[in-house]
N, C-alpha and C positions, 0 to 999 in steps of 0.2 A: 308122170306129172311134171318131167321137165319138156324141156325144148330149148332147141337152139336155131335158129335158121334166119335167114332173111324176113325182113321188116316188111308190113306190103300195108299201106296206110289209107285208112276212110275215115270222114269226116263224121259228124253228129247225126244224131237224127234216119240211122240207116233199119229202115223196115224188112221184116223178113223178107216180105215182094221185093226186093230188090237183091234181096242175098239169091232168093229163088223165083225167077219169074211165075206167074200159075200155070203159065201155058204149058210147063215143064213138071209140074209137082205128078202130073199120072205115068211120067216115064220114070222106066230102071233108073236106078242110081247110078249106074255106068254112061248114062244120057245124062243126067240131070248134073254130074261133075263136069261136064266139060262146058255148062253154063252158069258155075255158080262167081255171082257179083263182076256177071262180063258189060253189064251198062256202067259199072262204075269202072271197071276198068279191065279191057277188053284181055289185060296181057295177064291177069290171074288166072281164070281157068287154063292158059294153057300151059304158063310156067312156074306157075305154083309147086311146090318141090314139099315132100316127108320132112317135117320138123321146123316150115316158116310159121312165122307169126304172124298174125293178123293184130294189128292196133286202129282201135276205132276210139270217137268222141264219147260224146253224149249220148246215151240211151238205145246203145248199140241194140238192135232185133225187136223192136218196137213193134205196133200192130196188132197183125195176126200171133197167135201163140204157136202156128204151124212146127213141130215138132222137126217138120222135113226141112224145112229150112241149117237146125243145127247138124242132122243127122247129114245134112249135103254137105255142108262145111268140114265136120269131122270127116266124110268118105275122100274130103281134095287131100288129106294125110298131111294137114297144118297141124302143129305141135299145141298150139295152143289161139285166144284171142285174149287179147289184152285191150280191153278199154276203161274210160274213165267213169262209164258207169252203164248198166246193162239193164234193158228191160226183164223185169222181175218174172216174169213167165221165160224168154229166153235164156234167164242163168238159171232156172232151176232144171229146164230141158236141157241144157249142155250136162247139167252133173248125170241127169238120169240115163241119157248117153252115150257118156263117156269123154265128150268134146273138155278139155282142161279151159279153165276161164281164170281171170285176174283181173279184179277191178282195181285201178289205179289213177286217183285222179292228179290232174295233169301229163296222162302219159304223151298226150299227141306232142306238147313242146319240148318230148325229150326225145325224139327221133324221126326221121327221114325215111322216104320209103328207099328200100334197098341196105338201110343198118344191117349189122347183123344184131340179133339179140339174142338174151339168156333167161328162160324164165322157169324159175322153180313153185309152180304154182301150190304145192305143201308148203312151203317155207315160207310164201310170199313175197319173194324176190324178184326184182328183175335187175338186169344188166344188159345196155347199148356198149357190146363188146367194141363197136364201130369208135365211139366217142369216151368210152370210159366211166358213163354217169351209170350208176345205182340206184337204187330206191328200196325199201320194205316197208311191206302194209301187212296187215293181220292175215292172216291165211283163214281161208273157208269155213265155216264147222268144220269136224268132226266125222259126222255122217255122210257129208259131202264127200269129202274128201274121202271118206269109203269107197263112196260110190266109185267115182275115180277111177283108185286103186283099181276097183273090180273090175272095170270097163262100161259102168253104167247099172240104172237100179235093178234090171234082166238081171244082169249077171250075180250083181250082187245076192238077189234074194236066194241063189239058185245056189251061189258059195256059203251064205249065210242064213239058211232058212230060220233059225231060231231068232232072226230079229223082227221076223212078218210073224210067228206064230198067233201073237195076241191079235193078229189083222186079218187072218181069216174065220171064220165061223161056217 
């Protein structure tokens, strides 16, 4: 649930169609990474690196509820996305997942694309190693942050059966 890596910054308003085109959602995920959020900026699918950050605006995965949208994102191997506030079907699919999330508002005026950053998404931290500014917000539930841990609600329930038993019949 941490991350450390480079900054890679979008604006408000960014819809899962755009994290994921549709013409792409019926291919392998090995297809479908090497197009995630290339309209907005052609140089991420390619140099996207294990452990950058993604920071977005306003109502970051908006839309569609497309599941495959967060599932592309966690497969490009970003550490985490950190925006100022997330559509409510897109953070609950990052937890069930696995994709780590932090909503922070006013993160965009605290960094540049290309920062490095630091975020402990348990703790609710972050840190623009680039510039020296910090921040802390409330960290996730609980349950969330299980999830998390486990690598997503799959895994969890599979490490965890005893907290679905009241949910099957």
């Amino acid at each position: 649930m941490r991350a450390r890596g480079r900054c890679w910054t979008f604006g408000d308003n960014i819809p899962t169609d755009r994290l994921v085109k549709t013409k792409y959602v019926v291919e392998p995920m090995e297809v479908i990474v090497q197009h995630v959020l290339e309209d907005l900026n052609p140089r991420f699918p390619v140099e996207v690196a294990a452990g950058d950050v993604v920071v977005a605006g306003k109502h970051f995965g908006q839309s569609s509820g497309r599941a495959i949208a967060v599932k592309a994102l966690r497969a490009t191997g970003i550490g985490c996305v950190v925006a100022e506030t997330f559509a409510r079907t897109f953070y609950r699919n990052a937890f069930e997942v696995g994709l780590p999330v932090l909503e922070l508002p006013g993160v965009t005026d605290l960094v540049s694309d290309g920062d490095v950053l630091s975020v402990d998404v348990a703790a609710g931290l972050f840190r623009n190693e680039t510039t020296g500014v910090q921040r802390e917000v409330p960290p996730a539930d609980a349950f969330l942050l299980d999830m998390l841990e486990a690598g997503g609600l799959i895994a969890l329930a599979k490490a965890r059966p005893e907290l679905f038993a009241d949910q099957v019949r």
